[in-house]
DRENVEXFI-746896 format. One line per field, with one value per residue (C-alpha): residue number from 1; x, y, z. Coordinates in steps of 0.02 Angstrom, whole numbers. Layout:
N
num <- NUM	...
c1 <- X	...
c2 <- Y	...
c3 <- Z	...
//
This chain:
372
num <- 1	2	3	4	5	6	7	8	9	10	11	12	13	14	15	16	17	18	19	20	21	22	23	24	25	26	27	28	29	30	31	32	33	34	35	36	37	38	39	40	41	42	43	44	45	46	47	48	49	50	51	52	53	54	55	56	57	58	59	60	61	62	63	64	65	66	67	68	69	70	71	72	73	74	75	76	77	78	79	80	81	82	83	84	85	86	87	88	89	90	91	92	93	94	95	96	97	98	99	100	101	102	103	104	105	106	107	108	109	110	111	112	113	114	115	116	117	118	119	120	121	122	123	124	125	126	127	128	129	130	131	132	133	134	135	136	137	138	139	140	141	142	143	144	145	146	147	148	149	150	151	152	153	154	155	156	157	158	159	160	161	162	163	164	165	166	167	168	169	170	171	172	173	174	175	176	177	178	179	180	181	182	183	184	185	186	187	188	189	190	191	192	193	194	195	196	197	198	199	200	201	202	203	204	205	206	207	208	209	210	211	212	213	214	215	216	217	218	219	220	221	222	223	224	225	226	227	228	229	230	231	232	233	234	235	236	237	238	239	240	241	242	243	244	245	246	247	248	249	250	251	252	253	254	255	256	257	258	259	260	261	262	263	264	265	266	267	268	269	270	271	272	273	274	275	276	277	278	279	280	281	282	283	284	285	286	287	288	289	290	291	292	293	294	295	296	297	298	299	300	301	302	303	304	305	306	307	308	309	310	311	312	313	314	315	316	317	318	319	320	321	322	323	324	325	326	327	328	329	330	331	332	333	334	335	336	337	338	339	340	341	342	343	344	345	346	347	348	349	350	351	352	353	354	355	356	357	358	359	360	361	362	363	364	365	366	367	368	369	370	371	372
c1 <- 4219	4325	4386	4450	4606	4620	4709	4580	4580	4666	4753	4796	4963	4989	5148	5258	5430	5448	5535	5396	5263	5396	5398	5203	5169	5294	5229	5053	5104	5182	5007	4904	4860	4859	4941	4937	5040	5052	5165	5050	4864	4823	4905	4793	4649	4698	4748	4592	4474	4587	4612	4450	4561	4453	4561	4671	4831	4832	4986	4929	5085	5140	5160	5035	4859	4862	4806	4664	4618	4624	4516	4387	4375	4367	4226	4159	4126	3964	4030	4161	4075	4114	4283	4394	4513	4667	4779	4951	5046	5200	5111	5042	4900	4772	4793	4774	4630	4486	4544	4552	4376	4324	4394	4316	4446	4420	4569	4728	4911	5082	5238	5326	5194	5179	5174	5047	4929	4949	4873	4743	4666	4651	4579	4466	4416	4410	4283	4165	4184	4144	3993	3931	3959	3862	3717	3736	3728	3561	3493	3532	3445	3287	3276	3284	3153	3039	3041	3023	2867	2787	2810	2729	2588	2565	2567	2445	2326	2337	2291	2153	2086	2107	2007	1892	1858	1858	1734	1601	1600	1678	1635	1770	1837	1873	1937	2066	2128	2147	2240	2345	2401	2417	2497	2336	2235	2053	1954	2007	1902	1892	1758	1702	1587	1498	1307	1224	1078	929	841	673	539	391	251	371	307	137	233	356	160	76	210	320	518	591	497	543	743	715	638	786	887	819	801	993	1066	995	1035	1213	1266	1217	1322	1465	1448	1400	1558	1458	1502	1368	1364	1267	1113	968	829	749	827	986	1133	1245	1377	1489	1640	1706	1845	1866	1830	1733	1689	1516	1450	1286	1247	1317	1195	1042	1101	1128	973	858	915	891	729	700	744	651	497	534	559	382	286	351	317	151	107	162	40	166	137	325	381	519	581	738	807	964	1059	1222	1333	1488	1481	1622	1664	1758	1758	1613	1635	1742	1890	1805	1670	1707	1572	1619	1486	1471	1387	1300	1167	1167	1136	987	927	928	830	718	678	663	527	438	451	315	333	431	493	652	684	820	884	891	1088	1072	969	1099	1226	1133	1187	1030	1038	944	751	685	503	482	416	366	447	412	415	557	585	729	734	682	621	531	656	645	625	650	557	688	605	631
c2 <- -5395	-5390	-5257	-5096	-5125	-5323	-5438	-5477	-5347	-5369	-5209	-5207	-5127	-5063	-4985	-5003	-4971	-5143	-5061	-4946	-5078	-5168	-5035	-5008	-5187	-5190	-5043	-5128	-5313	-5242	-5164	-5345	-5308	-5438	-5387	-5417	-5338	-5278	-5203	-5118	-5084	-5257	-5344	-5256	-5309	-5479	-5464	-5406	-5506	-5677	-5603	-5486	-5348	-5238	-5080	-5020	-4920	-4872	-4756	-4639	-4663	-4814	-4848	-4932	-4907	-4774	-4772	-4682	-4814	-4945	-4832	-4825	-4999	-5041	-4942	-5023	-5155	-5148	-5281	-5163	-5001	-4970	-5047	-4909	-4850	-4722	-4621	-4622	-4501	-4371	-4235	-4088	-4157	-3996	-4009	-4244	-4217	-4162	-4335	-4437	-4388	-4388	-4579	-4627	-4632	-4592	-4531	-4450	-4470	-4368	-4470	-4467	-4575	-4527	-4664	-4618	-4526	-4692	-4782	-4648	-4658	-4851	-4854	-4747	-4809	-4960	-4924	-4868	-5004	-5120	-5004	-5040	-5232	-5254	-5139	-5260	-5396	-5338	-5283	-5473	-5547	-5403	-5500	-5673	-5637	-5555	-5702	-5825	-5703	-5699	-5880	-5921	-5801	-5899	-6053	-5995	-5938	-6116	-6162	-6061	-6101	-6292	-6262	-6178	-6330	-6444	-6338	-6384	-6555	-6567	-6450	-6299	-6393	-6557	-6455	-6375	-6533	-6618	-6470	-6453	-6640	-6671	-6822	-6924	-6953	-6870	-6978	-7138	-7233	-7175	-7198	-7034	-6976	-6855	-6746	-6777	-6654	-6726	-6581	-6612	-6503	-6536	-6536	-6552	-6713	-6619	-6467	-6541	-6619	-6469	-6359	-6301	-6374	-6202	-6152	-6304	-6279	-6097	-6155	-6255	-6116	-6020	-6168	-6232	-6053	-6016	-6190	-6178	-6007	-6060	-6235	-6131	-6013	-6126	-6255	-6400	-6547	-6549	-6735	-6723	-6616	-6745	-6651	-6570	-6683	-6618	-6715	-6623	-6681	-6599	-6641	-6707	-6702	-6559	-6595	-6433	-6364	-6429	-6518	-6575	-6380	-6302	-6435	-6373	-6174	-6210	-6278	-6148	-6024	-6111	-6138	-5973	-5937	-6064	-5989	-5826	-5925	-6018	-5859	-5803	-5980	-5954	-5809	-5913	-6046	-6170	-6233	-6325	-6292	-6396	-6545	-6580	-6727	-6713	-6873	-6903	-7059	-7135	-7170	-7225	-7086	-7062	-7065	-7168	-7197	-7224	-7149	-7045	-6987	-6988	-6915	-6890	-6983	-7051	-7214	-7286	-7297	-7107	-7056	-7170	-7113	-6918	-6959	-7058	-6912	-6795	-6889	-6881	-6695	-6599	-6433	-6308	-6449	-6500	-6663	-6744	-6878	-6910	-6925	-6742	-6658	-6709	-6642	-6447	-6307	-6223	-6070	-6200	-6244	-6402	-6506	-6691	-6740	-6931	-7104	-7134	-7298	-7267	-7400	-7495	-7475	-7615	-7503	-7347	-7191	-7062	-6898	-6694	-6546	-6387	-6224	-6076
c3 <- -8119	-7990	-7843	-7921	-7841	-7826	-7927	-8032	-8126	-8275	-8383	-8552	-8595	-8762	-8824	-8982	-8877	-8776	-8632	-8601	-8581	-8472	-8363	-8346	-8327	-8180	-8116	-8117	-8074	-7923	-7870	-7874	-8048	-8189	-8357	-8546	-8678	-8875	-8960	-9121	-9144	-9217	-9092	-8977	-9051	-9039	-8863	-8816	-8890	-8815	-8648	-8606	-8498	-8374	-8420	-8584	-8586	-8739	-8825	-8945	-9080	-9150	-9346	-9424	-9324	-9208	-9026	-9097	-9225	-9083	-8991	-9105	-9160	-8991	-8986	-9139	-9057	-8923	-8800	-8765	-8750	-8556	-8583	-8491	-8628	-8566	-8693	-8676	-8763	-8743	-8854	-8804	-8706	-8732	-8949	-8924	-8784	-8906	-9040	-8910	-8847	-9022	-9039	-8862	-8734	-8577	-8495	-8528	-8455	-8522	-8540	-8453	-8340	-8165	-8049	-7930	-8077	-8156	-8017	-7958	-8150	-8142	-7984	-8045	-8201	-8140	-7989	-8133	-8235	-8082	-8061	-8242	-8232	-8064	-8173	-8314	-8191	-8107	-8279	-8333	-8143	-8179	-8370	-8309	-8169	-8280	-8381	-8243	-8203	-8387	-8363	-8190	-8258	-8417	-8311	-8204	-8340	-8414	-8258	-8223	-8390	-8344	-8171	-8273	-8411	-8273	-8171	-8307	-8235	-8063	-7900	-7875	-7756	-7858	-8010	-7907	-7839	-8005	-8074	-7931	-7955	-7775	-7670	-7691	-7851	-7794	-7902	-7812	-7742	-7550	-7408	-7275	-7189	-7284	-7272	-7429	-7474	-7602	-7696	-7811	-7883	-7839	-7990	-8110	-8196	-8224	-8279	-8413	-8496	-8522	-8557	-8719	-8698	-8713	-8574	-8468	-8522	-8461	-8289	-8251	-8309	-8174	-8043	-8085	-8067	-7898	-7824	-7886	-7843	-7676	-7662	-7708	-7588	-7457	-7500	-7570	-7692	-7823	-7858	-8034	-8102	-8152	-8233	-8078	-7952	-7885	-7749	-7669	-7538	-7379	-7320	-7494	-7559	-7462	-7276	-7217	-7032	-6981	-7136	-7052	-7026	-7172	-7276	-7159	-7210	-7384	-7386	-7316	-7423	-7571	-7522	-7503	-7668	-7738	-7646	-7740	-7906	-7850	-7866	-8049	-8103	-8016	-8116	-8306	-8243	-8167	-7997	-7936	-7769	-7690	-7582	-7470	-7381	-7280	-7216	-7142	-7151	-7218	-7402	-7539	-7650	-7813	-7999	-8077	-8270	-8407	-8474	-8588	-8468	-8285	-8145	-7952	-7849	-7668	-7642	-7491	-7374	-7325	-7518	-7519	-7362	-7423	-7583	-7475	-7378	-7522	-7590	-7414	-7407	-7475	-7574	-7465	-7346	-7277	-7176	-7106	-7015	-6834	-6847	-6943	-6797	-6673	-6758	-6796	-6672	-6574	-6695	-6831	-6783	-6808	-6763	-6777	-6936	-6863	-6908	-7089	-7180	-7315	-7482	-7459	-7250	-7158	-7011	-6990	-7015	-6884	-6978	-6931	-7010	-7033	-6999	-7097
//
């Protein structure tokens, strides 16, 4: 819609005597106003739905329809329901004012037309109907952004919900990256230096002989629970659950502060919890504490599989050398490598555990005992 008082407004002028919408469109024209004409009520009508005026003049007696017919057909019709509408008419204004109403004009003006009355009402009229269109305008921007909200909403639901799937297999950290389809595919192959953390119960061999399989399925219920709650809240990558034997990874695929000491952390307090776990077991019968080996080193990391089933592993030296040293540690024991230890801030305690002769290392392995 355009200024009140600009040219682009556009006025309808209705009349059946030709010289009188001469003069009113001249009148107008000479104002910066755009003009269209009729000379009866149907003619109207089909001016107005060609030319979509901002503003109607609209006389009040011509043969056929009336100005008040036109008025209410314009009405009729819900496009047009702020259309400003003005009667024009040389009766007695006061006896026409309550039909016009009643047809839903919404001005008045008394032949003969005063110039500056004429111009005061459109103005007017005009401003309001400007008004309404910028509301309509807003109410239409409001619609569109609540749908472009519902949208990004459902969007991000799907997305949670494919984070979520994808969380069954992958760490947190992987799931988001997959879902958030970045530049780099984060199952290719890649090689970094990562701390890779061993865990393994210890009597659980003599444990899974003598006991029922519920009760080993709830164990590891328990055991699984407590370890994961705290690689998640400590940042890790947990590589893959193997019965009691569980690998877990920093710095991959998302590089972390620290790695070497947020792996020593992580595991002391699972540790503790395990010793908690230890003494309920204790109490059914079950004797399983458990074993940690910590290593650092550069490994290759990345999807390992098939299409159909795909796992995120690291491979190298430094995941060897963590299971190595998990198998050395006895129950309630965490060692790690010499590389580790150098890397551990003095807030972390350790005590040489010796050099131990390690399968698959050519020479003894310099080892470190964390303290609780």
């Amino acid at each position: 819609m355009s200024a009140p008082t600009g040219g682009a407004a556009k006025i309808l002028v209705v009349d059946d005597v030709a010289l009188n919408v001469k003069l009113l469109a001249d009148l107008l024209g000479a104002k910066g106003y755009r003009t269209c004409s009729a000379t009866s009520g149907a003619a109207a009508l089909a001016v107005l739905a060609a030319e979509r005026p901002d503003l109607v003049l609209l006389d009040v007696m011509m043969p056929g329809m009336s100005g008040y017919d036109v008025c209410r057909a314009i009405r009729a019709d819900p496009t047009q329901a702020m259309l400003p509408v003005v009667l024009v008419t040389a009766l007695d204004p006061a006896e026409e004012r309550a039909k016009g109403l009643d047809a839903g004009a919404d001005d008045f003006l008394s032949k003969p037309v005063s110039q500056s009355e004429l111009l005061a009402r459109v103005r007017s009229l005009l401003r309001i109907k400007q008004l309404y269109d910028e509301l309509l305008l807003q109410r239409g921007e409001l619609a569109e952004l609540n749908r472009s909200l519902e949208q990004r909403v459902a969007d991000g639901v799907l997305q949670l919900e494919k984070v979520g799937r994808l969380k069954r297999f992958f760490s947190p950290q992987l799931a988001e990256l997959i879902v958030a389809g970045g530049a780099e595919d984060p199952l290719k192959s890649h090689r970094r230096e990562i701390t890779v953390v061993f865990l393994d119960l210890r009597g659980f061999t003599a444990f899974t002989e003598t006991a029922d399989p519920e009760e080993v399925m709830a164990v590891l219920g328990e055991y699984h629970a407590a370890v994961g709650r705290l690689v998640l809240a400590h940042e890790g990558t947990l590589e893959r659950f193997s019965g009691d034997g569980i690998m877990i990874f920093f710095n991959d695929p998302v590089p972390v502060a620290d790695p070497a000491a947020r792996a020593a952390r992580m595991a002391l307090a699972i540790q503790g919890e395990i010793e908690q776990l230890s003494l309920g077991w204790k109490q059914r019968g079950y004797e399983l504490t458990m074993g940690v080996g910590i290593a650092q080193g550069f490994a290759t990391i990345g999807g390992i599989g098939f299409p159909g089933r795909i796992d995120y592993g690291a491979i190298g030296t430094v995941t060897n050398l963590a299971a190595r040293l998990c198998g050395e540690a006895a129950g309630g024991e965490i060692l790690v490598s010499q590389r580790v230890r150098a890397l551990l801030d003095a807030g972390i305690r350790v005590e040489p555990a010796g050099e131990l002769v390690l399968k698959g290392f050519h020479r003894p392995v310099t080892a470190f005992r964390l303290l609780a």
